[in-house]
N, CA, C and O atoms as a GROMACS GRO file, in nm:
protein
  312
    1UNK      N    1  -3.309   2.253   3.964
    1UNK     CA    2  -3.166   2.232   3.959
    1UNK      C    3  -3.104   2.333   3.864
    1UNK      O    4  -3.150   2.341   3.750
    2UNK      N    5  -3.006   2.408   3.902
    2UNK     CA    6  -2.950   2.521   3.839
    2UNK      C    7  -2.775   2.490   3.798
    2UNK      O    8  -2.696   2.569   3.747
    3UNK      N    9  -2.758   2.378   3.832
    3UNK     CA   10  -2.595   2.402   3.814
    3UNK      C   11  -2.588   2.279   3.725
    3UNK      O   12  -2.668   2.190   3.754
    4UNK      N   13  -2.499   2.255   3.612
    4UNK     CA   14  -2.484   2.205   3.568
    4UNK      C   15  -2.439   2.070   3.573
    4UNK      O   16  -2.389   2.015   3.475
    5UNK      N   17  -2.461   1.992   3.727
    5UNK     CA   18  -2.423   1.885   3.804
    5UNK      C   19  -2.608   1.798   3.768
    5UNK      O   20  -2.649   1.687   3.738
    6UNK      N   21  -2.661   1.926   3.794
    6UNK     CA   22  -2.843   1.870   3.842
    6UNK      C   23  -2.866   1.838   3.684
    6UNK      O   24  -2.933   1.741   3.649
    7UNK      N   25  -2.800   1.932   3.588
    7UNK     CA   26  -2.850   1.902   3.458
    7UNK      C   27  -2.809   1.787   3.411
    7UNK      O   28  -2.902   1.713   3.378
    8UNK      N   29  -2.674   1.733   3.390
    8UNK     CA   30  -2.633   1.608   3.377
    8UNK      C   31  -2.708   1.491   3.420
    8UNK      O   32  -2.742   1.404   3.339
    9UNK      N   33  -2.738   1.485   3.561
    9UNK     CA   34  -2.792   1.421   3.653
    9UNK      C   35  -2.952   1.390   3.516
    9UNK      O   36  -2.979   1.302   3.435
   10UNK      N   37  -2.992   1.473   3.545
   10UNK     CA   38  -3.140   1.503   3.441
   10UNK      C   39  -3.162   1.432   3.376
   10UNK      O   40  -3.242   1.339   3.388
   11UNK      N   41  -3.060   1.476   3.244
   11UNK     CA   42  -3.054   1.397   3.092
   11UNK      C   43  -3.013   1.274   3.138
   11UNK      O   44  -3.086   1.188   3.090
   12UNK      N   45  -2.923   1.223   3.216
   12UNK     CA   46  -2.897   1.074   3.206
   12UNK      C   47  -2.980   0.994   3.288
   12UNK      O   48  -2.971   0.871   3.284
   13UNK      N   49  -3.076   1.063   3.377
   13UNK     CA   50  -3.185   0.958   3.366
   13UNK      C   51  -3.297   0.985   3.259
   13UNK      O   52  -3.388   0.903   3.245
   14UNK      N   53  -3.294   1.037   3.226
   14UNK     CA   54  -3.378   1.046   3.097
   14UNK      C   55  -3.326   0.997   2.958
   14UNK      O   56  -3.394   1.011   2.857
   15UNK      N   57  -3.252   0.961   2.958
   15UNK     CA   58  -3.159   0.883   2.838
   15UNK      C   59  -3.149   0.689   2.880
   15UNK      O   60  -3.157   0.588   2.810
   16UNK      N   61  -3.125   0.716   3.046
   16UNK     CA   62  -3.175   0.560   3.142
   16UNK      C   63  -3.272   0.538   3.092
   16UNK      O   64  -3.262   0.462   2.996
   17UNK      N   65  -3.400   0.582   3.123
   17UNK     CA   66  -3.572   0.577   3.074
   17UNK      C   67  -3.578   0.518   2.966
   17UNK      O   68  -3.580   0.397   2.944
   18UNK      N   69  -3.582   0.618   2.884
   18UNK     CA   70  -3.563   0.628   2.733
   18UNK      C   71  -3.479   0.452   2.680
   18UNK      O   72  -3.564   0.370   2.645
   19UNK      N   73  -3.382   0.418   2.675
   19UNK     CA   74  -3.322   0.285   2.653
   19UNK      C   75  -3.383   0.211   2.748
   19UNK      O   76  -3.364   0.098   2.703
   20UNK      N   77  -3.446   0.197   2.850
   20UNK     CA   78  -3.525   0.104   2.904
   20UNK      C   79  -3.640   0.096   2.835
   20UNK      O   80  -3.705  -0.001   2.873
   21UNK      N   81  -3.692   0.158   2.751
   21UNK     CA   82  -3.799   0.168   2.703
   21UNK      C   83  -3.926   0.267   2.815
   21UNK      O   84  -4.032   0.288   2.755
   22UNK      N   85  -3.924   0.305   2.910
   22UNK     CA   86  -4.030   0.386   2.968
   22UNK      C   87  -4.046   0.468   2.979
   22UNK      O   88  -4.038   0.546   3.075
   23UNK      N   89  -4.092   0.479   2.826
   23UNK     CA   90  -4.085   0.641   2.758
   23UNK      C   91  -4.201   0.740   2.827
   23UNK      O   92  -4.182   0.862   2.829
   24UNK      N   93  -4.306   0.687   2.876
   24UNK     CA   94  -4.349   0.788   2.945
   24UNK      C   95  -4.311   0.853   3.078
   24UNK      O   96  -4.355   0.964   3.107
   25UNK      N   97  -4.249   0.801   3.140
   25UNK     CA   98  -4.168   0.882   3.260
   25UNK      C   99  -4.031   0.908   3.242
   25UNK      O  100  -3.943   0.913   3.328
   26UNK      N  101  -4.019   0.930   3.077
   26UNK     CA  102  -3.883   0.990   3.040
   26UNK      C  103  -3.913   1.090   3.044
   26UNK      O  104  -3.851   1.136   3.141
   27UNK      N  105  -3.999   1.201   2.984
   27UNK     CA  106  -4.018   1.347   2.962
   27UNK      C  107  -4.066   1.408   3.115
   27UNK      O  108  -4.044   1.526   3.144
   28UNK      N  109  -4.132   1.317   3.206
   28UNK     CA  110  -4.213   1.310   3.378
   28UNK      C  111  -4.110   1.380   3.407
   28UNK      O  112  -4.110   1.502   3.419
   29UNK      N  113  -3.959   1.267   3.430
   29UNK     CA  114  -3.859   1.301   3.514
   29UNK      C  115  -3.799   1.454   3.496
   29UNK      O  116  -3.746   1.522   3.584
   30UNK      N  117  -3.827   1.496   3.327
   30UNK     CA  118  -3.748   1.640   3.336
   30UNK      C  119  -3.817   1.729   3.366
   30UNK      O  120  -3.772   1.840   3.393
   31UNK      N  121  -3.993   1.687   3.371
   31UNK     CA  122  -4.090   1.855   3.355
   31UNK      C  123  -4.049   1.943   3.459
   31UNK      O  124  -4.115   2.047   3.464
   32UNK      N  125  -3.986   1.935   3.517
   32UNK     CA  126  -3.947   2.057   3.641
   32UNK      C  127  -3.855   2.097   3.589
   32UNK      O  128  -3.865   2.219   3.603
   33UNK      N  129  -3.749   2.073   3.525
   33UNK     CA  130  -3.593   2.100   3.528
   33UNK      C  131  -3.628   2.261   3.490
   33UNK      O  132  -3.744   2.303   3.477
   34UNK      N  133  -3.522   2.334   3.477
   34UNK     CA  134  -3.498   2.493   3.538
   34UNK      C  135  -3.479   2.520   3.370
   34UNK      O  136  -3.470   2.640   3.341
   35UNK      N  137  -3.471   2.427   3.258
   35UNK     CA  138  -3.442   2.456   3.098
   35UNK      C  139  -3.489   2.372   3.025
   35UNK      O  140  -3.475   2.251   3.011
   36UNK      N  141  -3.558   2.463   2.972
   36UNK     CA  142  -3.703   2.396   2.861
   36UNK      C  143  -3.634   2.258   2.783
   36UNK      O  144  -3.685   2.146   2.784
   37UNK      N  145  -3.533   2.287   2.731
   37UNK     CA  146  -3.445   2.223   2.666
   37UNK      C  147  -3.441   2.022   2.672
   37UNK      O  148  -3.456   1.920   2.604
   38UNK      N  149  -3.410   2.074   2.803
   38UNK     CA  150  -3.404   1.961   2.878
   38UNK      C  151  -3.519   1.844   2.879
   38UNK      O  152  -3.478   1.728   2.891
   39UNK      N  153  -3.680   1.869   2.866
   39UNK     CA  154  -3.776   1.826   2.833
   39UNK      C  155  -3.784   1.794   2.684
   39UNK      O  156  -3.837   1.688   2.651
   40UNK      N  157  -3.731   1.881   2.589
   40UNK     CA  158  -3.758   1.840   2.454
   40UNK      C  159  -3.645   1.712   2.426
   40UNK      O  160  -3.664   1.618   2.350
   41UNK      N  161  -3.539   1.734   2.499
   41UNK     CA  162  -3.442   1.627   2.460
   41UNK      C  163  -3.452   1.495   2.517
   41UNK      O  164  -3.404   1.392   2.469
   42UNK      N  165  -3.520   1.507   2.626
   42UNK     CA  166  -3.578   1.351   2.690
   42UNK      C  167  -3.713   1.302   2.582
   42UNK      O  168  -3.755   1.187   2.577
   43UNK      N  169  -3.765   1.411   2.507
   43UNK     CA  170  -3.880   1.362   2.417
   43UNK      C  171  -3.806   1.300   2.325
   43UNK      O  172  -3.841   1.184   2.304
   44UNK      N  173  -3.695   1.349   2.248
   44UNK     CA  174  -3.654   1.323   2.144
   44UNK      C  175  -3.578   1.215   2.156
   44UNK      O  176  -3.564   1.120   2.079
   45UNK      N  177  -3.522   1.241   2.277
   45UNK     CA  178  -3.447   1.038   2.329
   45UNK      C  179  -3.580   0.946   2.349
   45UNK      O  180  -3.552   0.826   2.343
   46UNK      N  181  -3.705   0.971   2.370
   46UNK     CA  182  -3.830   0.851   2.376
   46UNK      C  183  -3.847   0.844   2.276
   46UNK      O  184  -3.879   0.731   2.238
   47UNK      N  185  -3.836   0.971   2.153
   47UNK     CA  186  -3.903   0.947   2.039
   47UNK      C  187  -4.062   0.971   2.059
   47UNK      O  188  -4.150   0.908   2.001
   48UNK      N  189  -4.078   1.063   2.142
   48UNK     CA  190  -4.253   1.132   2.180
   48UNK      C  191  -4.251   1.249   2.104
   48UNK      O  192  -4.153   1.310   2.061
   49UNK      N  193  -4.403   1.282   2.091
   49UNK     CA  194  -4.429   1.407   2.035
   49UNK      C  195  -4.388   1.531   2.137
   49UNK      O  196  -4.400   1.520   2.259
   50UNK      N  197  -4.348   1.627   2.085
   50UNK     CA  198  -4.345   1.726   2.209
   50UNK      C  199  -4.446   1.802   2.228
   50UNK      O  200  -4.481   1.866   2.129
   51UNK      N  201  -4.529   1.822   2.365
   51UNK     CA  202  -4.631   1.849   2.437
   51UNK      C  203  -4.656   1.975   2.427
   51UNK      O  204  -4.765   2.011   2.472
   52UNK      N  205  -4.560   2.086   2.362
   52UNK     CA  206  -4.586   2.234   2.298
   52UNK      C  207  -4.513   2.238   2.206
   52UNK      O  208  -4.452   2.137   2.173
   53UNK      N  209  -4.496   2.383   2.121
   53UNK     CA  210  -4.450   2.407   1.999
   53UNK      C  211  -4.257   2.417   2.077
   53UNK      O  212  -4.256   2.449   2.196
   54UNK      N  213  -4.158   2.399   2.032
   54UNK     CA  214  -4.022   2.372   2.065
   54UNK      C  215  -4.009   2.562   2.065
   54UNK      O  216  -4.009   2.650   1.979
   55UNK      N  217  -3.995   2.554   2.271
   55UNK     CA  218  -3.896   2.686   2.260
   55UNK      C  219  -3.761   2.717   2.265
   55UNK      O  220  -3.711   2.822   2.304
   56UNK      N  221  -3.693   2.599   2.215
   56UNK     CA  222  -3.530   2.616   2.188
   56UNK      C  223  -3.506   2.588   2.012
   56UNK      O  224  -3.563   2.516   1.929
   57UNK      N  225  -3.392   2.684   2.009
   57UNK     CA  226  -3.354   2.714   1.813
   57UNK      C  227  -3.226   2.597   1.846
   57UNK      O  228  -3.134   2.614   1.927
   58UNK      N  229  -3.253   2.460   1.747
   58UNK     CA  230  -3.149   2.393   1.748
   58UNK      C  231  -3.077   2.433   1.650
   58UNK      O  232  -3.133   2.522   1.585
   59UNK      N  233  -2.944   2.394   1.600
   59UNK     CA  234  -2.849   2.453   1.529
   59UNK      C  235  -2.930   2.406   1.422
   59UNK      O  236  -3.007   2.472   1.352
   60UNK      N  237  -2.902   2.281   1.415
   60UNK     CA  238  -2.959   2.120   1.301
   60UNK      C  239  -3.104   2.136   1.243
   60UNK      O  240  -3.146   2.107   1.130
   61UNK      N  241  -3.180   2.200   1.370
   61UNK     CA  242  -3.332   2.208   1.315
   61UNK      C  243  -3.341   2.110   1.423
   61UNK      O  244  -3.256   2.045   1.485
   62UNK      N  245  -3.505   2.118   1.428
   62UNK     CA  246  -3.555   2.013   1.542
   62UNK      C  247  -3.566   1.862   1.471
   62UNK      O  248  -3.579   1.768   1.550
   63UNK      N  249  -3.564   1.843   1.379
   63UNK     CA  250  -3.587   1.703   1.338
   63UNK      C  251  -3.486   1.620   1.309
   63UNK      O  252  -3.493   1.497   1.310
   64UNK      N  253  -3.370   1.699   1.276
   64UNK     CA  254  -3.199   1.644   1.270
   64UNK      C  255  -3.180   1.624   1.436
   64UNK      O  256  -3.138   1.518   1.483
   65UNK      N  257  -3.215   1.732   1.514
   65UNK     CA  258  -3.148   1.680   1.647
   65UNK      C  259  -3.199   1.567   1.717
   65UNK      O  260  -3.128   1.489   1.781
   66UNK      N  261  -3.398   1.551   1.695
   66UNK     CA  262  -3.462   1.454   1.738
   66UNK      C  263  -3.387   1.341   1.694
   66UNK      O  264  -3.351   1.267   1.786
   67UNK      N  265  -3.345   1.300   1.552
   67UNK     CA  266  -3.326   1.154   1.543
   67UNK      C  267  -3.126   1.156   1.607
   67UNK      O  268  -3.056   1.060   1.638
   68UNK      N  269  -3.102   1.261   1.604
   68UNK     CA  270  -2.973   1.222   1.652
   68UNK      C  271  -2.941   1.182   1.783
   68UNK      O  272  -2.864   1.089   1.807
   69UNK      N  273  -3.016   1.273   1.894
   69UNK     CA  274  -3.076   1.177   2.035
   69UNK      C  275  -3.194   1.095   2.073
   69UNK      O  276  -3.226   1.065   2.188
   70UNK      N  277  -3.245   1.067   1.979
   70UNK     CA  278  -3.354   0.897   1.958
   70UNK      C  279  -3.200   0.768   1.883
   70UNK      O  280  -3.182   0.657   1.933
   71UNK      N  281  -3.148   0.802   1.810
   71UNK     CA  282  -2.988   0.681   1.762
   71UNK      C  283  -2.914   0.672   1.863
   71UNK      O  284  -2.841   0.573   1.853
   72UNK      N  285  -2.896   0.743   1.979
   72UNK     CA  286  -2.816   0.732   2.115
   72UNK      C  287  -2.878   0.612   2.180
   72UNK      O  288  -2.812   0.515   2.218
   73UNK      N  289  -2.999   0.622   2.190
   73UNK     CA  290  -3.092   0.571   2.252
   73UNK      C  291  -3.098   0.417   2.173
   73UNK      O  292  -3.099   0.306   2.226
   74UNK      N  293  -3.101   0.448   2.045
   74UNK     CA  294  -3.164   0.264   1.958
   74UNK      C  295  -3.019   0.205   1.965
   74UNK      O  296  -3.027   0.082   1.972
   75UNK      N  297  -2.857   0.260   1.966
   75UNK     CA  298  -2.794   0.251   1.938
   75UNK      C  299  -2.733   0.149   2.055
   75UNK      O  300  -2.672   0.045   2.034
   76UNK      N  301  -2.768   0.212   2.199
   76UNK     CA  302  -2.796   0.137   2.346
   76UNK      C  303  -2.919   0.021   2.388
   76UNK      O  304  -2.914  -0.037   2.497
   77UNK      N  305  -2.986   0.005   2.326
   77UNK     CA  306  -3.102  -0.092   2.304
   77UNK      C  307  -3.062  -0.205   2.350
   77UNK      O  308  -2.959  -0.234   2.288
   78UNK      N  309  -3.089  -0.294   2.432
   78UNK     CA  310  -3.061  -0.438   2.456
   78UNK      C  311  -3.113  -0.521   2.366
   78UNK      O  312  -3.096  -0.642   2.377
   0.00000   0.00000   0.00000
């Protein structure tokens, strides 16, 4: 998915997952997507380790952005 319709689409089932708790077919659903990105941020909404070293430069650093999309996630919690 290349247009920014497929990417949306992406993250919000991976943010679905993620607050359902089924964190392992949160990071599943993105491994294809067309931007690496996209995989680290469904990790960081499960709160999983990420499966290689992070090839995106977050502004925050990777550990400010992890807990800031893992609190999206606890914040939606039933």
């Amino acid at each position: 998915m290349n247009d920014l319709a497929g990417l949306r689409q992406l993250l919000a089932l991976a943010f679905h997952q993620a607050v359902q708790t089924s964190r392992a077919s949160t990071t599943t659903s993105v491994a294809d997507a067309d931007h690496a990105s996209c995989a680290e941020i469904a990790a960081f909404m499960a709160d999983l380790p990420l499966s290689v070293g992070s090839g995106a430069l977050w502004v925050s650093g990777e550990e400010h952005t992890r807990q800031q999309w893992h609190g999206l996630v606890l914040a939606r919690w039933p």
